[in-house]
LUMGU-208874 format. One record per atom (N, C-alpha, C, CB): residue number from 1; x negated, y, z; chain; residue in one letter. Coordinates in steps of 0.02 Angstrom, whole numbers. Glycine has a CB too. Example, Ala and Ser with C-alpha at 12.3 -4.5 7.8 and 13.67 -1.06 7.14 Angstrom:
{1; {-660; -284; 390}; "A"; "a"}
{1; {-615; -225; 390}; "A"; "a"}
{1; {-660; -165; 390}; "A"; "a"}
{1; {-565; -224; 452}; "A"; "a"}
{2; {-642; -112; 354}; "A"; "s"}
{2; {-684; -53; 357}; "A"; "s"}
{2; {-645; 2; 394}; "A"; "s"}
{2; {-704; -30; 286}; "A"; "s"}
***
This chain:
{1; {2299; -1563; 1191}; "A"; "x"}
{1; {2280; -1527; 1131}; "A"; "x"}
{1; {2215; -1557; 1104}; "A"; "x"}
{1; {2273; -1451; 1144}; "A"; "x"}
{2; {2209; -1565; 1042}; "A"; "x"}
{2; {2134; -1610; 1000}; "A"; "x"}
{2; {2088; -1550; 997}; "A"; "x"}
{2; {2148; -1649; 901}; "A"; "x"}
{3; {2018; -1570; 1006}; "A"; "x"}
{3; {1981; -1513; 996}; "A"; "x"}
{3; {1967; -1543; 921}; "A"; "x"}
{3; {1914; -1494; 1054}; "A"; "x"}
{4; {1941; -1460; 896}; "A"; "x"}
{4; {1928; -1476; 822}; "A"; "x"}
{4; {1870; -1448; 803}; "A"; "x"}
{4; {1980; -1452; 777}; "A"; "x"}
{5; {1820; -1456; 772}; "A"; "x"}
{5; {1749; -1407; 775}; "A"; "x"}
{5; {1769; -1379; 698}; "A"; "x"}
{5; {1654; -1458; 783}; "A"; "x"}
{6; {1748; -1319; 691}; "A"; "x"}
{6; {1769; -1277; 613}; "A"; "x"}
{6; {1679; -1267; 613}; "A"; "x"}
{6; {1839; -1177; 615}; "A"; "x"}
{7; {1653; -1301; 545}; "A"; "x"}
{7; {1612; -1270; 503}; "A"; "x"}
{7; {1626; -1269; 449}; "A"; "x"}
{7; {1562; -1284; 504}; "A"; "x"}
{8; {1596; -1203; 419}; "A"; "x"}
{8; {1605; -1178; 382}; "A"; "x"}
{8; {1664; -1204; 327}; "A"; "x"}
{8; {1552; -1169; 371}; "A"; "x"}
{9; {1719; -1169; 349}; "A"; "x"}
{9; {1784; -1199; 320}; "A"; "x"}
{9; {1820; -1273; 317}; "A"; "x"}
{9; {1777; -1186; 263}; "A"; "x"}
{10; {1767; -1318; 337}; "A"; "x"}
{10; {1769; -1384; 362}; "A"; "x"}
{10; {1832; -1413; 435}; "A"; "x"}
{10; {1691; -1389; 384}; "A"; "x"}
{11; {1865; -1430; 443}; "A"; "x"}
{11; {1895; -1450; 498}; "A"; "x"}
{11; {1889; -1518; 503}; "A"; "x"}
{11; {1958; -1430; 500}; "A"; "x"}
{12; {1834; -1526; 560}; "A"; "x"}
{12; {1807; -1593; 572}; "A"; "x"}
{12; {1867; -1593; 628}; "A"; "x"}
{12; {1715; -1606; 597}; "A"; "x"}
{13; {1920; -1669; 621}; "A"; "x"}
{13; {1951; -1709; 663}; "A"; "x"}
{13; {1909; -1730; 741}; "A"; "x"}
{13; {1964; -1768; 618}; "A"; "x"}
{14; {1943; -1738; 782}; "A"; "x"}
{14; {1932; -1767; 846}; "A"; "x"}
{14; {1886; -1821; 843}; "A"; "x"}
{14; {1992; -1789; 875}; "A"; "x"}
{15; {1930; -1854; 815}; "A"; "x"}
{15; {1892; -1926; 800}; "A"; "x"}
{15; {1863; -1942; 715}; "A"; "x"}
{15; {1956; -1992; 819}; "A"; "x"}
{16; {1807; -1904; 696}; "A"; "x"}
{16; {1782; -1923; 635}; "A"; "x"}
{16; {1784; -1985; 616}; "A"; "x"}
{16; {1726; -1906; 630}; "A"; "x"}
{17; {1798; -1999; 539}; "A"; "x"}
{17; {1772; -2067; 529}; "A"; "x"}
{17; {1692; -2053; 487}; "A"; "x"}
{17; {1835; -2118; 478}; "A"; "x"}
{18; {1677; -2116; 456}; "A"; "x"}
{18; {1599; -2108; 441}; "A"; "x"}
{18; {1583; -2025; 362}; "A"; "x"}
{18; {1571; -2218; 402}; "A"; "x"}
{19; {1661; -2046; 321}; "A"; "x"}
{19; {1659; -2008; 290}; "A"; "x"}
{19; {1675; -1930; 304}; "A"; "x"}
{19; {1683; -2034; 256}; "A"; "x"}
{20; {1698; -1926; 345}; "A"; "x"}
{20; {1703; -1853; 379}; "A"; "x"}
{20; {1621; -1824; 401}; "A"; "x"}
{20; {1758; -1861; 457}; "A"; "x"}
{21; {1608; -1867; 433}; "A"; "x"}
{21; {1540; -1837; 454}; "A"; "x"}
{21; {1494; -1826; 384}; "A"; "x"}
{21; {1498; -1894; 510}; "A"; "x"}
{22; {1490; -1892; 351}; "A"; "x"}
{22; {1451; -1850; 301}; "A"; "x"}
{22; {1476; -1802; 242}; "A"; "x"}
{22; {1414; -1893; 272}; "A"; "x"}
{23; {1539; -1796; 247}; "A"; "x"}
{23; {1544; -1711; 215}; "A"; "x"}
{23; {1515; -1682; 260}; "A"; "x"}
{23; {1619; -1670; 203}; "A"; "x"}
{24; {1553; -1686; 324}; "A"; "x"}
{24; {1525; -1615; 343}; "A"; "x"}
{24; {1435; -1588; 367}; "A"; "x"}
{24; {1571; -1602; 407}; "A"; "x"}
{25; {1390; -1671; 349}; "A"; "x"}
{25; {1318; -1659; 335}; "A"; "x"}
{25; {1319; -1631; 280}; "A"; "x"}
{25; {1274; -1713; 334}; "A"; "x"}
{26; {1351; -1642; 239}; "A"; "x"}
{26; {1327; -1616; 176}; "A"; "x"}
{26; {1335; -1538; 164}; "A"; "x"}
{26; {1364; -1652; 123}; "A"; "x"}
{27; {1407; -1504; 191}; "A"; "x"}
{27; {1434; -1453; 193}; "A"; "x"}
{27; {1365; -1404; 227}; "A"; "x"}
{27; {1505; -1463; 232}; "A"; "x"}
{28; {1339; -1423; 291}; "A"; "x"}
{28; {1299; -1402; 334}; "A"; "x"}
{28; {1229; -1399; 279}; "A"; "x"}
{28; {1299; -1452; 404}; "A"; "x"}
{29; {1217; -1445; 240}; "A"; "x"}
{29; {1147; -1444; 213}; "A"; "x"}
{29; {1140; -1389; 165}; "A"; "x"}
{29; {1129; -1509; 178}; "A"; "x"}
{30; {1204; -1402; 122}; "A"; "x"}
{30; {1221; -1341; 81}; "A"; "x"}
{30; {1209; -1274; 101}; "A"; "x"}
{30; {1284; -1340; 69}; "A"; "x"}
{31; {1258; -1258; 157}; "A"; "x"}
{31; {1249; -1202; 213}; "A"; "x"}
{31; {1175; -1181; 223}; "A"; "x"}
{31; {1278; -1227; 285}; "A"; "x"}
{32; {1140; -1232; 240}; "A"; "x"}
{32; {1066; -1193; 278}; "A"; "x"}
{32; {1011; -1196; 207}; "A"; "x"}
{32; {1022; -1255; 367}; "A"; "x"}
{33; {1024; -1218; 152}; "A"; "x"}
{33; {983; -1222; 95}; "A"; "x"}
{33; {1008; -1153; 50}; "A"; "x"}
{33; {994; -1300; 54}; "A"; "x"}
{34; {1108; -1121; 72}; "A"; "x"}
{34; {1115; -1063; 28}; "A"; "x"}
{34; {1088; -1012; 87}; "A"; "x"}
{34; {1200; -1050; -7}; "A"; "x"}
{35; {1089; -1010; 150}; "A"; "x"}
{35; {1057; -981; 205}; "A"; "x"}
{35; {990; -965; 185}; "A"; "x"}
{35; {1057; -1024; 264}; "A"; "x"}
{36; {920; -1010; 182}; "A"; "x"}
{36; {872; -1002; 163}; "A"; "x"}
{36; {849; -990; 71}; "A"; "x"}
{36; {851; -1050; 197}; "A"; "x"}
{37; {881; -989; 46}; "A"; "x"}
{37; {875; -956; -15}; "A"; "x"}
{37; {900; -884; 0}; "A"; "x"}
{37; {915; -993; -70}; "A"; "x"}
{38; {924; -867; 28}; "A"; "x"}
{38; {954; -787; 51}; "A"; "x"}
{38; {888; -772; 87}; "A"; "x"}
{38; {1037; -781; 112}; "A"; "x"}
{39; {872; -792; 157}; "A"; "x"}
{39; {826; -781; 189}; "A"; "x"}
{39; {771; -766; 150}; "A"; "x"}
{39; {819; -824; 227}; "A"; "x"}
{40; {749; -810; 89}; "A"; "x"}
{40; {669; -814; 73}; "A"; "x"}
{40; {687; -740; 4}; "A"; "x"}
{40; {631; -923; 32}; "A"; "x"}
{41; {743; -713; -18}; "A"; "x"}
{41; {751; -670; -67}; "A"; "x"}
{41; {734; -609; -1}; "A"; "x"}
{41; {832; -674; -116}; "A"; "x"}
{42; {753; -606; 60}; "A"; "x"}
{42; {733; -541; 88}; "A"; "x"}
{42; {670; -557; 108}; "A"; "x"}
{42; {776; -512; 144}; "A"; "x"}
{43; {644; -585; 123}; "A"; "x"}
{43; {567; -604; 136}; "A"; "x"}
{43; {524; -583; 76}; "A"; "x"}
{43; {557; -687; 149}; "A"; "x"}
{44; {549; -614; 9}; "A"; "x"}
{44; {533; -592; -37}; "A"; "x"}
{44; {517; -508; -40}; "A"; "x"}
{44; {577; -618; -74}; "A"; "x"}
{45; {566; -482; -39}; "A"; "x"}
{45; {602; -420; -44}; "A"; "x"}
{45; {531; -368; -16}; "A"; "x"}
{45; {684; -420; 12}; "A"; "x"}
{46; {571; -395; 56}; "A"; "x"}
{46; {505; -358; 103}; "A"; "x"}
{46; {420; -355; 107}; "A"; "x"}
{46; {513; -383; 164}; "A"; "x"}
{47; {404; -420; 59}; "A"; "x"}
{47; {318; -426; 35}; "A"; "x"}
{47; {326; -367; -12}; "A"; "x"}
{47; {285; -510; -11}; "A"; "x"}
{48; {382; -371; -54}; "A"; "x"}
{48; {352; -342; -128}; "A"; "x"}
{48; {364; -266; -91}; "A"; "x"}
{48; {407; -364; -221}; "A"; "x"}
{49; {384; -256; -59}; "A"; "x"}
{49; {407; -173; -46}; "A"; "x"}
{49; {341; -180; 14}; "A"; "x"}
{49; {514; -148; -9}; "A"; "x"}
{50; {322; -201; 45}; "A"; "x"}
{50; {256; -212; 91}; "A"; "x"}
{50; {198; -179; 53}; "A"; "x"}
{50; {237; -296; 104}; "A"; "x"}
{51; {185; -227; 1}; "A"; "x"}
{51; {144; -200; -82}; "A"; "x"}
{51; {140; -168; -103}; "A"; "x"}
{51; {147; -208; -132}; "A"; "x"}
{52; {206; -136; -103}; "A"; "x"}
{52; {212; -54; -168}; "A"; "x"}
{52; {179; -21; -93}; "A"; "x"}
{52; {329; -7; -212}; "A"; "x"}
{53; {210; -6; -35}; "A"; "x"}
{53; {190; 40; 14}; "A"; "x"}
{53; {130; 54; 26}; "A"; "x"}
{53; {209; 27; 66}; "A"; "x"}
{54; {71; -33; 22}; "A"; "x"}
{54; {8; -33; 43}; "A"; "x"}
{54; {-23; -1; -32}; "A"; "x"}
{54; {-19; -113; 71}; "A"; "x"}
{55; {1; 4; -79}; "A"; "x"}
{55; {-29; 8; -136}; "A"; "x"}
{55; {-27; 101; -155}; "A"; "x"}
{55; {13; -47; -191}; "A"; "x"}
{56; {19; 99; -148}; "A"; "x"}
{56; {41; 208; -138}; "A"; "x"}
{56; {10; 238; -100}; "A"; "x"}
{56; {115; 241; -105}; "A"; "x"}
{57; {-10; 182; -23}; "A"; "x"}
{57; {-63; 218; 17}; "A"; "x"}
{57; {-124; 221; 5}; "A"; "x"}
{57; {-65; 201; 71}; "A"; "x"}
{58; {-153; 145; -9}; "A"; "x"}
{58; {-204; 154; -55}; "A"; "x"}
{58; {-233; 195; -110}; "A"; "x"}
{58; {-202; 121; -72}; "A"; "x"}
{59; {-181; 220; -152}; "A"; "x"}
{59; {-198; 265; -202}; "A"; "x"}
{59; {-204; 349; -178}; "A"; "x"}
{59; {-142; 254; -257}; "A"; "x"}
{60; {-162; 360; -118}; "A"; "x"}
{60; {-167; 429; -80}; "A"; "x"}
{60; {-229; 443; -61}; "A"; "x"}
{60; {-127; 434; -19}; "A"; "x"}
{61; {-248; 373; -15}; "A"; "x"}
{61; {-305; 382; 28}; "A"; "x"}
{61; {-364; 379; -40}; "A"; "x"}
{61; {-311; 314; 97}; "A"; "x"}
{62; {-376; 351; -94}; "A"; "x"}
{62; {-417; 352; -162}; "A"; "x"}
{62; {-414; 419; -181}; "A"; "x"}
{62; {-388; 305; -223}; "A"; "x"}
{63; {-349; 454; -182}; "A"; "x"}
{63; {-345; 543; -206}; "A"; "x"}
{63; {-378; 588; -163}; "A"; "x"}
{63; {-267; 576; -207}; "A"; "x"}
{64; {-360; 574; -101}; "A"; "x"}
{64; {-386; 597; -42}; "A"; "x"}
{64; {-469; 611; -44}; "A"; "x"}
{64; {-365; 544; 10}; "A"; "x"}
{65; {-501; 559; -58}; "A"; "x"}
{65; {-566; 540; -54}; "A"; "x"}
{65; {-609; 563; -102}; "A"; "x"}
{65; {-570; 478; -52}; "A"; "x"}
{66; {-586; 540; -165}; "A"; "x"}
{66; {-597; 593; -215}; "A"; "x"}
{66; {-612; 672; -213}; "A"; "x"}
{66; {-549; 589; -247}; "A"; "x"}
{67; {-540; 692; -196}; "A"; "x"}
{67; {-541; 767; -199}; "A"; "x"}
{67; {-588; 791; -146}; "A"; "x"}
{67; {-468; 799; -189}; "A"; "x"}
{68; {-596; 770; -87}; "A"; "x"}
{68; {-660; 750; -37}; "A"; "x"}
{68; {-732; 763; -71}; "A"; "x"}
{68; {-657; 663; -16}; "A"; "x"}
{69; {-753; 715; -105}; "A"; "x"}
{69; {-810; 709; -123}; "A"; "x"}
{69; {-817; 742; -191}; "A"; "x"}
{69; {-827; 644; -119}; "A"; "x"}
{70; {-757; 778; -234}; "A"; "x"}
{70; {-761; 855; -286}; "A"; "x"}
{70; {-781; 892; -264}; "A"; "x"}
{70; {-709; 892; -311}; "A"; "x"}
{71; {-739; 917; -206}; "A"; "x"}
{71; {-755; 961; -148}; "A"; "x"}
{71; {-827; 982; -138}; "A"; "x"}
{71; {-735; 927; -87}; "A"; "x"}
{72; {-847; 915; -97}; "A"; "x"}
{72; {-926; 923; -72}; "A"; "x"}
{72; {-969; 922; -143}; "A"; "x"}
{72; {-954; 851; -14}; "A"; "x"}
{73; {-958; 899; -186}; "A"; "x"}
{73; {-1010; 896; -258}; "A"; "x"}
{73; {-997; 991; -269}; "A"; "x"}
{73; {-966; 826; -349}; "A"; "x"}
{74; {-928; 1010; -277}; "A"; "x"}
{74; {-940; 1084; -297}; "A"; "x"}
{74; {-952; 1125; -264}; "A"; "x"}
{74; {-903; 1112; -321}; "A"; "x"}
{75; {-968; 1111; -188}; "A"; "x"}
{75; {-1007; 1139; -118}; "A"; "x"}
{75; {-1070; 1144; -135}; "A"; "x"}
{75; {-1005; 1093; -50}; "A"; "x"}
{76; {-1107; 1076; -153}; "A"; "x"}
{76; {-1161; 1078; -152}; "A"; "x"}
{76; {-1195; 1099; -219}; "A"; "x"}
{76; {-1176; 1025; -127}; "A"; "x"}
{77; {-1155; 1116; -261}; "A"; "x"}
{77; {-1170; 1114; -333}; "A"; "x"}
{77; {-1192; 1231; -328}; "A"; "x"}
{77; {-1069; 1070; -396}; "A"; "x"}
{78; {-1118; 1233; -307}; "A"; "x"}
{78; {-1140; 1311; -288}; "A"; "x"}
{78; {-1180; 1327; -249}; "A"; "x"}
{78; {-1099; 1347; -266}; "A"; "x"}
{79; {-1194; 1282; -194}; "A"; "x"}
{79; {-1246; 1325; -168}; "A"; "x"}
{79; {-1315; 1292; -197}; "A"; "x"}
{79; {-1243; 1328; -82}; "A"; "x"}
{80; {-1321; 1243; -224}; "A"; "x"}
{80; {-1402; 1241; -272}; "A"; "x"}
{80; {-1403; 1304; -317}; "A"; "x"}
{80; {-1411; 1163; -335}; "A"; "x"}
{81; {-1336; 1318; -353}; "A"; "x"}
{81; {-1336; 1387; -411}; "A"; "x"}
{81; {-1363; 1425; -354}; "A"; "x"}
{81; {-1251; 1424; -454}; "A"; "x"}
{82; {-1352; 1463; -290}; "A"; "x"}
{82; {-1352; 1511; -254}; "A"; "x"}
{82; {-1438; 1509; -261}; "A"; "x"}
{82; {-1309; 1503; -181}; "A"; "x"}
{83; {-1449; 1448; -216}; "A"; "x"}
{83; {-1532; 1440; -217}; "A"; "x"}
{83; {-1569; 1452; -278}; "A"; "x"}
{83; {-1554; 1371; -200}; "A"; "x"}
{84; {-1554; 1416; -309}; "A"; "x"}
{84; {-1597; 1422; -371}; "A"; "x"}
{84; {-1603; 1491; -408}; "A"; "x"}
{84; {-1568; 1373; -421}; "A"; "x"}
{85; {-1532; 1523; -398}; "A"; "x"}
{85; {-1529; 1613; -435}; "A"; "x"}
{85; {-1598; 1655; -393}; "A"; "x"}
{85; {-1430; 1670; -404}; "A"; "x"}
{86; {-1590; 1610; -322}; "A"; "x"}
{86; {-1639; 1643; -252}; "A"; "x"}
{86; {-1715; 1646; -285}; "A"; "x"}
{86; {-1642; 1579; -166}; "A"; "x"}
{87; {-1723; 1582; -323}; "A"; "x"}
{87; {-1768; 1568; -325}; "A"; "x"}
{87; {-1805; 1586; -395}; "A"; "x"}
{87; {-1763; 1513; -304}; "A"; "x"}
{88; {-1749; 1608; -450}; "A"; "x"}
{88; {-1765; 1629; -511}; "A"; "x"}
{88; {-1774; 1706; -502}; "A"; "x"}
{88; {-1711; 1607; -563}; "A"; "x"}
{89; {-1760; 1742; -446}; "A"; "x"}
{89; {-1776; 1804; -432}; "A"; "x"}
{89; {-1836; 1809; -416}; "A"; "x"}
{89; {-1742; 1831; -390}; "A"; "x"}
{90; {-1852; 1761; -351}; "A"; "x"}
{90; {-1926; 1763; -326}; "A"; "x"}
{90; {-1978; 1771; -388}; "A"; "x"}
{90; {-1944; 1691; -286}; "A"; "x"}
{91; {-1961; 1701; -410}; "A"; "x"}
{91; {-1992; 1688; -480}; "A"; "x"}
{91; {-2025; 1766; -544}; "A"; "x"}
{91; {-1920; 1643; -517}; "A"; "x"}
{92; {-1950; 1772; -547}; "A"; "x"}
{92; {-1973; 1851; -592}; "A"; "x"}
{92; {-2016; 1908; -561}; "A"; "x"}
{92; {-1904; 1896; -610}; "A"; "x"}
{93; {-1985; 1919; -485}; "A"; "x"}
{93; {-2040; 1967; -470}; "A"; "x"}
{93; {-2109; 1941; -460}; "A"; "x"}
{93; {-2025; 2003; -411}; "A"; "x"}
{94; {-2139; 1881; -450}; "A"; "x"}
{94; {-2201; 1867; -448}; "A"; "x"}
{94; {-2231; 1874; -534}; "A"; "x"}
{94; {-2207; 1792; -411}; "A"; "x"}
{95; {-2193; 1859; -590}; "A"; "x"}
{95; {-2206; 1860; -651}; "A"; "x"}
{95; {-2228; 1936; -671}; "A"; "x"}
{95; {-2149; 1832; -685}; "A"; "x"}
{96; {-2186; 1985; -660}; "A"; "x"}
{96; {-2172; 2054; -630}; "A"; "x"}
{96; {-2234; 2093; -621}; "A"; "x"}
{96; {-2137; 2048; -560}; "A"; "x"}
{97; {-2262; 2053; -567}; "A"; "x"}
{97; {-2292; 2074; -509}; "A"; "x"}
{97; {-2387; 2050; -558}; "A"; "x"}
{97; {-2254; 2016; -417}; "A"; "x"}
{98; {-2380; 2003; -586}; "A"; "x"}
{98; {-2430; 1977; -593}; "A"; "x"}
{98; {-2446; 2008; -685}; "A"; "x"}
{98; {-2419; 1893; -571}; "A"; "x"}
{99; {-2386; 2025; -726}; "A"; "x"}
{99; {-2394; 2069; -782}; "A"; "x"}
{99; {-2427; 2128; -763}; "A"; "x"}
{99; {-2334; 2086; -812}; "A"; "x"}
{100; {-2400; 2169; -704}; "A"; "x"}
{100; {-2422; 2218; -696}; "A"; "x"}
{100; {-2507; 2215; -679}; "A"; "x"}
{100; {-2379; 2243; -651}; "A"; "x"}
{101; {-2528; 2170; -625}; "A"; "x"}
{101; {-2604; 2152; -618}; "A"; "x"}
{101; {-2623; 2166; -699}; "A"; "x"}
{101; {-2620; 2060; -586}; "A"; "x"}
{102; {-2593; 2128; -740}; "A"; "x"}
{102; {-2634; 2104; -788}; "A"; "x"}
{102; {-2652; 2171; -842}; "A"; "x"}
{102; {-2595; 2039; -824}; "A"; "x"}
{103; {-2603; 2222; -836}; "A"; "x"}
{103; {-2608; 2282; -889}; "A"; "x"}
{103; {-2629; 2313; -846}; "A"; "x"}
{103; {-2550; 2315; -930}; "A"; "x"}
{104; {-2658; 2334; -795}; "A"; "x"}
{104; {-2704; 2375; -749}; "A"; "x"}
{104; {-2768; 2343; -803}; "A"; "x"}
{104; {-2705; 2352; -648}; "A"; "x"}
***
């Protein structure tokens, strides 16, 4: 029985002659050039979806951080109002305090 090698739809003979072989180089070059054009579209694929992912996280962790530092600005914002009301009280009763001296 002849052995026969099958690529890709190719049936290379037992005994190739010179032109057999180079179809079936050629067949093969074809093959690994439509192979790697496939390959480099999911490679592709997977950067650009890599990108959107790093980029959505990026913008979470940006929202995140933000609302973070609103947060602490309207933390610290109320409690200066708190102080300062503290301190506009003090304020009046010494004013208060020192009218009254003054109409004695």
């Amino acid at each position: 029985m002849a052995a026969v090698m099958r690529r890709h739809e190719y049936v290379m003979p037992e005994h190739p002659s010179l032109q057999d072989v180079v179809v079936a180089i050629k067949m093969e070059r074809e093959a690994r050039e439509a192979a790697m054009a496939d390959q480099q579209k999911h490679l592709d694929w997977r950067f650009v979806h890599f990108a959107e992912e790093f980029n959505l996280r990026l913008e979470q962790m940006e929202q995140k951080m933000d609302e973070s530092l609103e947060d602490q600005f309207l933390e610290r914002t109320s409690n200066n109002e708190a102080f300062d009301s503290r301190r506009r009280h003090l304020q009046e009763g010494k004013m208060a305090l020192l009218e009254a001296r003054v109409a004695e």
